[in-house]
C-alpha positions in Angstrom: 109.2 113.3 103.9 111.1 110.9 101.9 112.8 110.5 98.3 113.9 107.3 96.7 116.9 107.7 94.7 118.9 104.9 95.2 119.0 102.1 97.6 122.2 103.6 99.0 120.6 106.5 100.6 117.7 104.6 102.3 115.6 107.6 103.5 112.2 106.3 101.3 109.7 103.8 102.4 107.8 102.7 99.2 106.3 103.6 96.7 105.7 107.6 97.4 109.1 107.8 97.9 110.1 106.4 94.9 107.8 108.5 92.7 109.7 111.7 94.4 113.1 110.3 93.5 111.9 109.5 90.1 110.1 112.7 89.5 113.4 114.3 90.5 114.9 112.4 87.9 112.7 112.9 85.1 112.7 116.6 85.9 116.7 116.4 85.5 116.4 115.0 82.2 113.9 117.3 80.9 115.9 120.2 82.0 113.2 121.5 84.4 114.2 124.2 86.9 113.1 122.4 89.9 114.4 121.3 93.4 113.2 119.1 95.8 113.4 119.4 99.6 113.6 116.9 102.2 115.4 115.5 105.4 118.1 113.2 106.0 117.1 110.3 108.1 120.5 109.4 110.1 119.1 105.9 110.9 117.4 105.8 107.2 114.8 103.7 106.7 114.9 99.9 108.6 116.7 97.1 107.1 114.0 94.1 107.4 114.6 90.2 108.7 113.0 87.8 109.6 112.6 85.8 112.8 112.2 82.1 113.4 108.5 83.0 113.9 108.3 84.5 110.8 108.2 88.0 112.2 109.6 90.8 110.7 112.2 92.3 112.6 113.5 96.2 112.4 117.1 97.1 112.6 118.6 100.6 111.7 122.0 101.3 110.0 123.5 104.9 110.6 123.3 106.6 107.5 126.9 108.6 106.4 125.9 111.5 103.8 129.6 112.0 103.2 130.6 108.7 102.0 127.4 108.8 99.7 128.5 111.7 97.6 126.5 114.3 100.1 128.0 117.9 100.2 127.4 120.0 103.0 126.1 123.5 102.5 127.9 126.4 104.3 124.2 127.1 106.1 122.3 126.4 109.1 118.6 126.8 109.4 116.7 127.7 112.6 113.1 126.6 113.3 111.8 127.4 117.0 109.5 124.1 118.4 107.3 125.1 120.8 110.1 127.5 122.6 113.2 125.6 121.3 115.1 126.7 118.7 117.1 123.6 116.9 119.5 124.6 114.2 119.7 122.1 111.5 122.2 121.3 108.7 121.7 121.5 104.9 123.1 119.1 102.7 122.8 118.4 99.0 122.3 115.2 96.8 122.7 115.9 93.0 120.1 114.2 90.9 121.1 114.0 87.3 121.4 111.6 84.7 125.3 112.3 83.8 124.0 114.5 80.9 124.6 117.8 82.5 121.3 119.1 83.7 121.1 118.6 87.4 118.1 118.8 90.1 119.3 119.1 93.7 117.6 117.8 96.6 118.6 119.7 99.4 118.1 117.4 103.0 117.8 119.2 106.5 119.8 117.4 109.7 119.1 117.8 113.1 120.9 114.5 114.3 118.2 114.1 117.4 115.4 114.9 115.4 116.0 113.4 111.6 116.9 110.0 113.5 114.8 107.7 111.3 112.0 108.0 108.7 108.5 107.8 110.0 109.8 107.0 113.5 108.9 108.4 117.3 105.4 109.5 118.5 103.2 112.7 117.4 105.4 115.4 119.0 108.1 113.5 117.0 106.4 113.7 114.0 105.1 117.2 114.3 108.7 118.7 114.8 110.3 116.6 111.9 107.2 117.6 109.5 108.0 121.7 111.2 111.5 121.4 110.2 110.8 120.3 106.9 108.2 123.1 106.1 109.3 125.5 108.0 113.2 125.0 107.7 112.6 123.9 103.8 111.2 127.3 103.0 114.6 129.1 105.0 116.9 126.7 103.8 115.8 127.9 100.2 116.4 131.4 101.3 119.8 130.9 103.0 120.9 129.3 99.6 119.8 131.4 97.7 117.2 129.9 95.6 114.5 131.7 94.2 111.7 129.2 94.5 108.2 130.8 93.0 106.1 127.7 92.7 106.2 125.3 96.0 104.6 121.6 95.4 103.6 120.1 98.5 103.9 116.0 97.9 101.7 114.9 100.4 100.7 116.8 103.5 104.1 116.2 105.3 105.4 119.4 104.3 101.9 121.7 104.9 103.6 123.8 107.2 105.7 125.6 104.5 102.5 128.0 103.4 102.7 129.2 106.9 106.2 130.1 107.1 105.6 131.5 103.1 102.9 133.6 104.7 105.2 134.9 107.7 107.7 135.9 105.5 105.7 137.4 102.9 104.0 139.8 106.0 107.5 140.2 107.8 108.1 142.1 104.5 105.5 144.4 104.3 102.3 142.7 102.8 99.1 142.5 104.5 98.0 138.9 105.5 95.1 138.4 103.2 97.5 139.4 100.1 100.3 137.0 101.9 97.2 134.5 102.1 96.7 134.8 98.4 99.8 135.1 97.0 101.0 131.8 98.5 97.6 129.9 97.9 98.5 130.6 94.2 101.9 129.4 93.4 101.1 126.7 96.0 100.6 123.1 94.3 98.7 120.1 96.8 99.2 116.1 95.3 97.3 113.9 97.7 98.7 110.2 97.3 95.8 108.3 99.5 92.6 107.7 100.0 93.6 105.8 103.1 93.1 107.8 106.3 96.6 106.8 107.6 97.8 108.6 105.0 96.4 111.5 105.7 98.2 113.5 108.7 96.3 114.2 111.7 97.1 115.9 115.0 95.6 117.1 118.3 94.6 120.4 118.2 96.3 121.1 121.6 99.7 119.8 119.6 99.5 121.9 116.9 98.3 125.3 118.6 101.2 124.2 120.7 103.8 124.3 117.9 102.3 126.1 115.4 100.5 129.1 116.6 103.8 131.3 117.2 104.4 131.1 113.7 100.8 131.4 112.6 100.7 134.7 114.7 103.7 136.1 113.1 102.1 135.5 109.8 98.6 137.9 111.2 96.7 134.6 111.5 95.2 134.0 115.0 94.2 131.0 116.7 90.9 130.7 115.7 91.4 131.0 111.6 94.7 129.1 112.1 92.6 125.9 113.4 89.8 126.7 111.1 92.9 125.8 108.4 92.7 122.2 109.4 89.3 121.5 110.3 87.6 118.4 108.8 84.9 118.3 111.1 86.2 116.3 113.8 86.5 117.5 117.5 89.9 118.0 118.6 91.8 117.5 115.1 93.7 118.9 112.9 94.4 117.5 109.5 97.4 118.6 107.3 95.6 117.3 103.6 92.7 119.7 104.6 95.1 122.7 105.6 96.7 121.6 102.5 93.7 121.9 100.0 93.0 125.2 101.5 95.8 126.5 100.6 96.5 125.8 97.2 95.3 126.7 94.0 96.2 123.7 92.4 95.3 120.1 93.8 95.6 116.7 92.2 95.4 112.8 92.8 97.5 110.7 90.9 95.4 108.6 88.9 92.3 109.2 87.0 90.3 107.0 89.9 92.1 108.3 92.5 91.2 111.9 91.2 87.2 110.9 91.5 87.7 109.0 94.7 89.5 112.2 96.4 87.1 114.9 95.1 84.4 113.0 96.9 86.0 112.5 100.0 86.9 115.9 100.5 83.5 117.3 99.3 82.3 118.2 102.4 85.4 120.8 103.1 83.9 124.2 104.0 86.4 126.8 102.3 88.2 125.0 100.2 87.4 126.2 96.5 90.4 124.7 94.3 88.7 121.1 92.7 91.1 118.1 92.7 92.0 117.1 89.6 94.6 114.0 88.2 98.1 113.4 87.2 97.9 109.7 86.8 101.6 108.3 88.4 104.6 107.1 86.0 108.0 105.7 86.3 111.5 106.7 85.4 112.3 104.6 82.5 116.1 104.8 82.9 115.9 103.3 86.3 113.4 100.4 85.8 113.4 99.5 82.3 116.1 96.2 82.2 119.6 97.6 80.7 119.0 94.5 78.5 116.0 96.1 77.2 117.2 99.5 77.1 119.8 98.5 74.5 116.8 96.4 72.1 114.9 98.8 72.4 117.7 101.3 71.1 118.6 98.8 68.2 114.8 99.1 67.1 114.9 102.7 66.8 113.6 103.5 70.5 115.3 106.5 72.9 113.8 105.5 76.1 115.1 108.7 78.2 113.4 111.2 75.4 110.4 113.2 76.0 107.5 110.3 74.9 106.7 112.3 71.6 110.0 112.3 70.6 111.3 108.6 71.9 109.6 106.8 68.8 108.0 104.4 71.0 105.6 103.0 68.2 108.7 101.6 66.8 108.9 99.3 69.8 106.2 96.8 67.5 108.4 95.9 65.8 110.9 94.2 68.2 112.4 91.4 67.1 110.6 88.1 69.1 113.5 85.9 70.3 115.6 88.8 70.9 113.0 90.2 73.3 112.7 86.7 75.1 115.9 86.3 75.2 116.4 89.4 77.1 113.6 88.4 79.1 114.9 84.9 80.1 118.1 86.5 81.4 116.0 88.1 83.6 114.5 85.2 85.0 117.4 83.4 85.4 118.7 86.0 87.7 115.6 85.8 89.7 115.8 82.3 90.0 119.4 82.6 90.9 118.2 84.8 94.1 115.4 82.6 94.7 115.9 79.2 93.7 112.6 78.6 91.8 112.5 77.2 88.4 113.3 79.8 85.6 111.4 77.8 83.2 108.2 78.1 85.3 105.4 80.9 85.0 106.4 83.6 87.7 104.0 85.3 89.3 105.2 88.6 91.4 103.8 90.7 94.2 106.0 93.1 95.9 104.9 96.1 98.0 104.5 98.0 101.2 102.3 95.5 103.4 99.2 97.9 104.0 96.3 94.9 104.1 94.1 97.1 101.8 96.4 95.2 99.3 95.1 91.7 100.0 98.7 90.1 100.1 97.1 86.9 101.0 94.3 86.8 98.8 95.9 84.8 96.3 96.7 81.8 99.0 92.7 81.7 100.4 92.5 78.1 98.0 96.2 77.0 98.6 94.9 73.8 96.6 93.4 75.5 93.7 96.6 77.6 93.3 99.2 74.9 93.5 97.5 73.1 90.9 98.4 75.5 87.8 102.0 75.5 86.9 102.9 78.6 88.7 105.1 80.1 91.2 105.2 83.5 93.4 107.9 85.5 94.4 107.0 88.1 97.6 108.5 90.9 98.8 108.2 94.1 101.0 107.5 95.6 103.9 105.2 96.7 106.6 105.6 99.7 108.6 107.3 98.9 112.0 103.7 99.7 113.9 101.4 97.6 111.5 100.8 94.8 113.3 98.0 93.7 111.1 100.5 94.2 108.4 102.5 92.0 110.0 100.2 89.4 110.4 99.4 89.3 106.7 103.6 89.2 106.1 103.8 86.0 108.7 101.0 84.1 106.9 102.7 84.2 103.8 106.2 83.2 105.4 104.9 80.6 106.9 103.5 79.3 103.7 107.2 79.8 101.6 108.9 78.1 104.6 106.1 74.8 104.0 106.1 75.5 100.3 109.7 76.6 99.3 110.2 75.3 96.1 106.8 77.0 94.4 106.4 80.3 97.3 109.8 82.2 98.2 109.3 85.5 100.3 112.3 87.9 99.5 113.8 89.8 102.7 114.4 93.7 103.0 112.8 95.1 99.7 114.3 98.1 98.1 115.3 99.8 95.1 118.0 97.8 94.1 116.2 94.2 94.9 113.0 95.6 93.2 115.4 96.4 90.1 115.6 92.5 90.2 112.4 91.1 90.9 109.9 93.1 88.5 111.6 92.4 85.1 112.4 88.5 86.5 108.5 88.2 86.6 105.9 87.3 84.3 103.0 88.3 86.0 102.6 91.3 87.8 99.7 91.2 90.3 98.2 93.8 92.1 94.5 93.0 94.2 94.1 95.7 96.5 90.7 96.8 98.2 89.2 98.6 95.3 89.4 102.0 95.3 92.1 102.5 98.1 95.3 102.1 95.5 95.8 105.7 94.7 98.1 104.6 91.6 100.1 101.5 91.8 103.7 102.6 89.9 105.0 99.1 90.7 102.4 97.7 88.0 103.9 100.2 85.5 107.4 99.0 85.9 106.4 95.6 85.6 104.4 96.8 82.2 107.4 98.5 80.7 109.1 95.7 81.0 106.9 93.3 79.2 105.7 91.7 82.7 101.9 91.5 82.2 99.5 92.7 84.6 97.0 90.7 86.0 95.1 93.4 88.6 92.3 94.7 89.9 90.9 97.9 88.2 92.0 100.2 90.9 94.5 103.1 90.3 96.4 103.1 87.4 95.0 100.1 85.8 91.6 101.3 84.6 93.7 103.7 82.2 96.3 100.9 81.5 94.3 98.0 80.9 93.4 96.2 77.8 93.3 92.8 76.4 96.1 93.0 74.6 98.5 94.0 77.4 96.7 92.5 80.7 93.7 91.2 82.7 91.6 92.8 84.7 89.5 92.2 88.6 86.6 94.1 89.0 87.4 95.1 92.8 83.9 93.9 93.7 84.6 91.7 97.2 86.8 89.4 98.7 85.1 86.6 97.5 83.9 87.9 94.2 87.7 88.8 93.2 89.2 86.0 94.4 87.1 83.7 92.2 87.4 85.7 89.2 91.2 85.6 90.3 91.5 82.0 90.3 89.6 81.8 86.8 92.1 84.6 85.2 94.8 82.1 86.3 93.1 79.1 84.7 91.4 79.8 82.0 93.3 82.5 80.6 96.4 83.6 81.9 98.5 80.0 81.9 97.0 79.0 78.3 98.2 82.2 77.2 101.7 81.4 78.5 102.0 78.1 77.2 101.4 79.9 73.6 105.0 81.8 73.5 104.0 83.3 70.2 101.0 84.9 72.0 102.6 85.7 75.1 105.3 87.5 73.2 102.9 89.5 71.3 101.3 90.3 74.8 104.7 91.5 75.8 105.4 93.2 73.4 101.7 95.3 72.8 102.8 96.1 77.2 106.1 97.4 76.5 104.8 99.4 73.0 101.7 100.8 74.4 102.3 101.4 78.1 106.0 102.5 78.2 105.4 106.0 76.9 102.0 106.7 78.6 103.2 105.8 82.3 106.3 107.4 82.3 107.8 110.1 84.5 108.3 112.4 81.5 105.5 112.4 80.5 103.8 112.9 84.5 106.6 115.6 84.5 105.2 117.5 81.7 101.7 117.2 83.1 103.0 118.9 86.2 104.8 121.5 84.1 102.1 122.8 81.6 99.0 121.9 84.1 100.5 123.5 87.1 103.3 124.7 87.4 103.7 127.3 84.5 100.4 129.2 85.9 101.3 128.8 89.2 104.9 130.9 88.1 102.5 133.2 86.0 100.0 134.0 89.2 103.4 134.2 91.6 104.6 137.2 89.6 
């Protein structure tokens, strides 16, 4: 549903749309034959402020593809909605790196229907996840692309084995050999163990929408609702439709991986086990250019595969160069915010989902005011969280009575988090253990030397060690947030007022973390795990 390239194009949300546009990216650079496939949100994604409550408030900018470099195909796509047949546009975003290799992201239009991202009720959301399944999989065909392996990011786009079906029996093969044949180049990444995350409709809705094409394919109604049954009356879910038709599912963390397997035991016909490509960033977007170039003077090629960027080198950075780089960083941050660069930054910047605990960290407002430290906020909650909402206005409230020591940062994106991360020293991250899938904004705070101070949820059990980080158990409210408060004062501010230690802490971070969370090397994992047999079994 959504890809974050750059904050110009604003059709991406968070953190799953960021990992497309990065995966894109790294894919580019690695010279992978790939495309990626979504929709162009006219209305984007909403710019956030901030009322004199302390609310967050929505607004919408009309998005202009042409004066953002788009190109419009010579192509239209037609996908029929429940009787209507819309006919939507195709246009084209190059992804690339300016070294030649280029992945294009094709986005579908129908100005009515793409009018904002994750906007309008279920029949809203049922046509827009339609066209981009349905009108994906023709759009690839109108332009000619070959596609043999399809990678469904998220259930969003679970429709697409349907139409693959379809067409496969349109041309002659019987449904069960349609069945198989997409079920095997067909590869499923679940993002959340949170049910919101996790597409559900009425059963009604989707026979409504869905079961023309499902006929067409030689599935009837009964087996097409069997495709999304998860044991609840009257529901359909996409992630199980999903898992049932792929031969290749993953999570994106090692964690996650366990936590998924189990909560789709139960599945009756579902035989492909969910496995685990643990998340990682594009280094050429979030690593500082400051510390792109040091690291290039010690012998380290950040965009290279991570066998061949001679990350170990990286140890040997020189010291004061490093904190140099690093206090340029945080004198930009303090520029934006006002805080004191000299003072221990702590910084928590994400979607505003309340599994992550946001407020945690203010429960003893006393306690934490007391340690030399400050905290920069940012992000956003999704225009229908209200409890999200909530969590956003405490915090406000607090930076509006505490301004020089809390600042809350307004309409988070690419380009502010490009700013924040490497401007912090801390990185923390306390959701409800185990509902962070992965976590990527902790690995581009650890590629840049920002140390992470989070609960062992997603990513971080694989990341962690002394050397680079501290750790929460994710054991309760209560139980983390003392063991929080401790981290801070027994460990993590002594450790900052020793610079040669905290150096040698960034340092181990940037040496050790850098080539194992990055995008090439998740890229890779994709390409040797999944998608190389999935090309073999298409053939």
């Amino acid at each position: 549903m959504e890809f974050g390239i750059e904050e110009s194009l604003p059709i991406y949300s968070g953190g799953l749309g960021v990992l497309a546009g990065d995966h894109l990216k790294a894919a580019a650079e690695l010279g992978i034959p790939l495309v990626g496939v979504g929709l162009l949100y006219r209305g984007g994604y909403f710019h956030q402020g901030v009322d004199e409550a302390g609310r967050q408030t929505e607004s919408y900018e009309r998005v202009e593809p042409e004066a953002l470099g788009l190109h419009r195909e010579d192509v239209t796509v037609d996908v029929d909605l429940a009787g209507e047949t819309i006919s939507a546009n195709v246009w084209r975003k190059d992804v690339g790196t300016g070294d030649g290799h280029i992945v294009p992201l094709y986005l579908l239009e129908v100005d009515w229907l793409t009018d904002a991202l994750y906007s309008g009720d279920r029949e809203h959301r049922i046509r827009q996840e339609l066209l981009l399944g349905v009108g994906g999989v023709r759009a690839l065909e109108a332009l000619g692309v070959g596609a043999t392996v399809f990678h469904m990011n998220e259930g969003h786009s679970a429709f697409l084995a349907i139409e693959r079906i379809r067409s496969f029996v349109q041309h002659g093969m019987s449904t069960e050999a349609a069945m198989a044949r997409v079920k095997a180049s067909t590869v499923f990444t679940t993002h959340t163990p949170v049910p919101a995350g996790n597409e559900i409709f009425g059963t009604d809705l989707v026979a409504r929408y869905v079961e023309p094409l499902a006929a067409e394919a030689g599935i009837d109604e009964a087996e097409f609702l069997a495709l999304g049954d998860f044991g609840e009356d009257g529901a359909f879910g996409l992630t199980p439709m999903s898992l049932r038709l792929s031969a290749y599912a993953n999570g994106v963390s090692a964690l996650h991986g366990e936590v998924a397997r189990e909560m789709w035991s139960s599945l009756d016909g579902v035989d492909t086990e969910i496995g685990h490509v643990t998340n990682g960033v594009h280094l050429g977007t979030w690593l500082d250019p400051d510390l792109t170039d040091l690291l290039a003077e010690t012998g380290v090629s950040p965009s290279a595969p991570p066998e061949n960027a001679g990350w170990e080198k990286a140890a040997s950075i020189d010291r004061d160069a490093l904190w140099r780089v690093h206090s340029a960083s945080k004198l930009r941050l303090a520029e934006l915010t006002h805080l004191d660069p000299e003072r221990l930054t702590i910084g928590f910047a994400r979607r505003f989902a309340t599994y992550k605990r946001a407020a945690l960290v203010y429960t003893d407002l006393e306690r934490l005011l007391a340690l030399p430290v400050q905290l920069v906020v940012a992000g956003k909650a999704h225009p229908q969280d209200n409890p999200g909402k909530d969590v956003m206005q405490e915090i406000i409230e607090l930076s509006r009575q505490h301004s020089d020591r809390i600042v809350f940062l307004e309409d988070y994106d690419i380009g502010l988090a490009q700013t924040i991360i490497p401007g912090c020293d801390i990185w923390l991250n306390n959701p409800t253990r185990p509902l962070e899938a992965s976590g990527t904004s902790g690995m581009k705070a650890a590629v840049n030397g920002v140390l992470n101070l989070s609960v062992l949820d997603g990513w971080w059990p694989e990341g962690y060690d002394p050397d680079v980080g501290w750790a929460i158990d994710g054991v309760s409210d209560e139980a983390d947030l003392e063991q929080l408060y401790r981290l801070l004062e027994e460990q993590v501010v002594p450790a900052w007022q020793d610079r040669e230690r905290w150096l040698e802490m960034m340092t181990a971070s940037i040496t050790k973390l850098s080539p194992r969370f990055s995008m090439h090397r998740a890229v890779i994992e994709y390409v040797e795990r999944y998608y190389l047999p999935a090309a073999r079994a298409s053939q």
